[in-house]
C-alpha positions in Angstrom: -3.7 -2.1 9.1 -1.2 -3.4 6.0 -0.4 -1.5 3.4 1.9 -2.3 0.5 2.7 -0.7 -2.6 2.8 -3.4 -4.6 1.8 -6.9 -5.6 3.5 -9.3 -7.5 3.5 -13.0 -7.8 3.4 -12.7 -4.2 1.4 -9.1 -3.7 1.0 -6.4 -6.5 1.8 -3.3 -7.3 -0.9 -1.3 -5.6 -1.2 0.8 -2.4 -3.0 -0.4 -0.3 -5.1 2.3 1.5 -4.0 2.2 5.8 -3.9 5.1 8.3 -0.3 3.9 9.7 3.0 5.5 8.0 4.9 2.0 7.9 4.0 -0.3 4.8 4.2 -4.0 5.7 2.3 -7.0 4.0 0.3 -7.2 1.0 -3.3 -7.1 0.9 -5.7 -7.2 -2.2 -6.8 -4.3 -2.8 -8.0 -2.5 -6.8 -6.3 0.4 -8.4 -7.0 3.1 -11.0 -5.6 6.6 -12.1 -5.2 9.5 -14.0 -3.7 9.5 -16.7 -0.3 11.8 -15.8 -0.2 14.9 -18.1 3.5 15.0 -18.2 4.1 11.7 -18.7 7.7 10.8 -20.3 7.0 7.3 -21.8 3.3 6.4 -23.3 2.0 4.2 -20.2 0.8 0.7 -20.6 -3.0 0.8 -21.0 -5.1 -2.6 -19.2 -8.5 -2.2 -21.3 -8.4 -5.9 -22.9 -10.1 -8.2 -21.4 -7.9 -10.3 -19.5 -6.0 -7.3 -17.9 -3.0 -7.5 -20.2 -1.4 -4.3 -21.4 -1.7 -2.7 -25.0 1.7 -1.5 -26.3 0.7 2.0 -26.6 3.6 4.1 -28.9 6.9 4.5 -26.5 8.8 7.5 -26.9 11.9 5.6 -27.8 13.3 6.8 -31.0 14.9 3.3 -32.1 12.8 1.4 -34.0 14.3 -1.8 -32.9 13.4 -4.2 -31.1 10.2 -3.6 -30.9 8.5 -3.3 -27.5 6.0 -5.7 -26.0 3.9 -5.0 -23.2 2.9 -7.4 -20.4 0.0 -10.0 -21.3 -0.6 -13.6 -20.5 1.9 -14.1 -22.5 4.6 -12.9 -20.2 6.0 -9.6 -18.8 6.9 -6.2 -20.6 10.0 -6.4 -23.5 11.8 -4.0 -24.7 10.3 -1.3 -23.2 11.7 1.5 -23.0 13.2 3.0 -19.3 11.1 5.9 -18.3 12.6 9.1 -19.0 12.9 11.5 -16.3 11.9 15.2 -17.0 14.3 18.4 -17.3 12.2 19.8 -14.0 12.6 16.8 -12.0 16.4 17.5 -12.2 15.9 20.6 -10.6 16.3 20.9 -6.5 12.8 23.0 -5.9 9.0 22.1 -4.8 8.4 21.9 -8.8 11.2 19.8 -9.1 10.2 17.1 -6.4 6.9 17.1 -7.2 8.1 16.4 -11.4 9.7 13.5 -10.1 7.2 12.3 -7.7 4.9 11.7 -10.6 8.3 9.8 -12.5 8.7 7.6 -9.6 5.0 6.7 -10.4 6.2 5.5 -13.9 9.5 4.1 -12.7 7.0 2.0 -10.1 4.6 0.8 -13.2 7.8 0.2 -15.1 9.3 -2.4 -12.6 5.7 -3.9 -12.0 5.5 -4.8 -15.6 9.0 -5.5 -17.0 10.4 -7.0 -13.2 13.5 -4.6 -14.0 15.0 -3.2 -10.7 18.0 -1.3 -12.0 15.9 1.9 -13.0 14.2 2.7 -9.5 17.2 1.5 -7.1 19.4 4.5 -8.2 16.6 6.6 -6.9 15.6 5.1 -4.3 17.1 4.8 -0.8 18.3 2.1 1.2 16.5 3.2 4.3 13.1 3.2 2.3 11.5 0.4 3.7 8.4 0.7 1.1 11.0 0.9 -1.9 13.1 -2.0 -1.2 10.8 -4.5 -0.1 7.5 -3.8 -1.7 8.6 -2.5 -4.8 12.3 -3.8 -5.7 12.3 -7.1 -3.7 8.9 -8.3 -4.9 10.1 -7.5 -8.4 13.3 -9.4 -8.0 11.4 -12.0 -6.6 8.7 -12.4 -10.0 12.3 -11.9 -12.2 13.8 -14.9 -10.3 10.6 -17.3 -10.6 9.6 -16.1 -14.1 5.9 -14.9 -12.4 4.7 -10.8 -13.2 2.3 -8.1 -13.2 0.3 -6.6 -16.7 -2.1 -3.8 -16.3 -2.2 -1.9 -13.1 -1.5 1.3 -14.5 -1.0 4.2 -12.2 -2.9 7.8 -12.7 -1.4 10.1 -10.3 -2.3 13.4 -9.4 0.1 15.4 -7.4 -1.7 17.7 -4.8 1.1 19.6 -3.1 5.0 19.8 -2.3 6.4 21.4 0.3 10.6 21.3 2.3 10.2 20.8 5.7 12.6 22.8 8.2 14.3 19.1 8.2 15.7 19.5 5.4 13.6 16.9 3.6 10.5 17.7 0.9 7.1 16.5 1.2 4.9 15.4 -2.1 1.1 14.7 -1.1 -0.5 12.6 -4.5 -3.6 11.1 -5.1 -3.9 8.1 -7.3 -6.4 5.5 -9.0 -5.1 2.4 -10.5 -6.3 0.3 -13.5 -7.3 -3.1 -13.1 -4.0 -5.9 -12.5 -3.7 -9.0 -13.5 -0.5 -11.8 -11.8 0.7 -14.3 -13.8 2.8 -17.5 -12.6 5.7 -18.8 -14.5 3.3 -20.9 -16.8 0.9 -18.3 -17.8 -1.5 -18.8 -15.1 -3.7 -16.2 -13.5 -2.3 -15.9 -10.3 -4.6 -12.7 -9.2 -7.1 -10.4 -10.5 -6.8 -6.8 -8.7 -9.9 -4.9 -10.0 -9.7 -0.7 -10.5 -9.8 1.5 -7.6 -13.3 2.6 -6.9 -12.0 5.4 -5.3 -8.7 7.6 -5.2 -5.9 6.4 -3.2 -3.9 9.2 -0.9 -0.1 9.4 0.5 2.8 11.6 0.5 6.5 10.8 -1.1 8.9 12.4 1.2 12.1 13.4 -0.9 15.6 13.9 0.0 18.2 15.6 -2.4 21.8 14.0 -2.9 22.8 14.4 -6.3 19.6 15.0 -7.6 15.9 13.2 -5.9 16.1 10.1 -4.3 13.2 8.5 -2.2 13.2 7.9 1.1 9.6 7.2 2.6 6.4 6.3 1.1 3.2 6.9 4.0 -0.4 6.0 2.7 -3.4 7.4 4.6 -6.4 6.0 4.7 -9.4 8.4 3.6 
């Protein structure tokens, strides 16, 4: 059964729910979360009506420009980078599952702003999920003028664990706001409504100079 992690102009940021561990082609699918309790950057909220975000306060301390978040009237500016927390620095089961719960933000970031540059320097190469459902899609909306607002992710890490591989293991849980995808004239492309239900999969982590992702597996509950 497909799975994907996101959707774009093409799919959308969402993950798709699927018993396999390989993630391949988009199917629609809703989404909604948790609100994370250690969130670095104020998360894009999709209450309005047509699924665009509300610029909720960023963290950023400059004051200009100021940031807009994705609407019909096009994709996220100005937003500030999601910062990654002191403990997801740190090479420990506390420390992957912190930035299991960045990666999160770093995934909502790229949906809404199409910016790549954040979440390549931690992910892999070899993560199949990362580069083409997250960083290729995202590429793809930058280079037709098409993205994502709403969708916001509400994860809830459930357990993290290093395997005798050498690798570490981050089960999550997620919901996932209602999504809206625009084309490059403004046009509703795709309405992705809430998740009814959580969503369930496990990060698996590998340290080199800090976290970087290698695998994303969603099961199917």
């Amino acid at each position: 059964m497909p799975v994907t992690i996101t959707r774009t102009a093409r799919c959308y940021f969402a993950v798709a729910a699927a018993l396999a561990l390989a993630l391949t082609a988009c199917s629609p699918s809703g989404g909604s979360n948790e609100s994370p309790s250690t969130s670095s950057v104020a998360s894009p909220s999709s209450d309005a009506s047509d699924g665009s975000t509300q610029a909720a306060s960023p963290t950023s301390q400059s004051a200009s420009p100021t940031p807009i978040a994705a609407s019909s009237e096009g994709p996220a500016k100005n937003w500030p980078v999601p910062k990654m927390p002191a403990l997801a620095k740190k090479k420990s089961p506390e420390g992957a599952a912190a930035f299991a719960k960045h990666y999160f933000e770093l995934i909502e970031y790229t949906s809404t702003t199409t910016e790549t540059s954040p979440i390549k320097k931690v992910s892999l190469p070899s993560c199949k999920a990362c580069q083409e459902d997250v960083i290729s899609t995202s590429d793809y909306n930058k280079e037709n003028h098409a993205w994502n607002a709403g969708g916001a992710y509400h994860p809830t890490i459930t357990a993290a664990q290093k395997s005798e591989a050498g690798y570490t293991v981050v089960a999550f849980k997620y919901n996932q706001d209602k999504r809206i995808v625009y084309d490059s004239k403004g046009k509703i492309n795709a309405v992705y409504d809430p998740t009814q239900k959580p969503i369930y999969g496990t990060f698996r982590l590998v340290w080199n100079n800090g976290w970087k992702m290698q695998t994303i597996d969603i099961v199917q509950q």
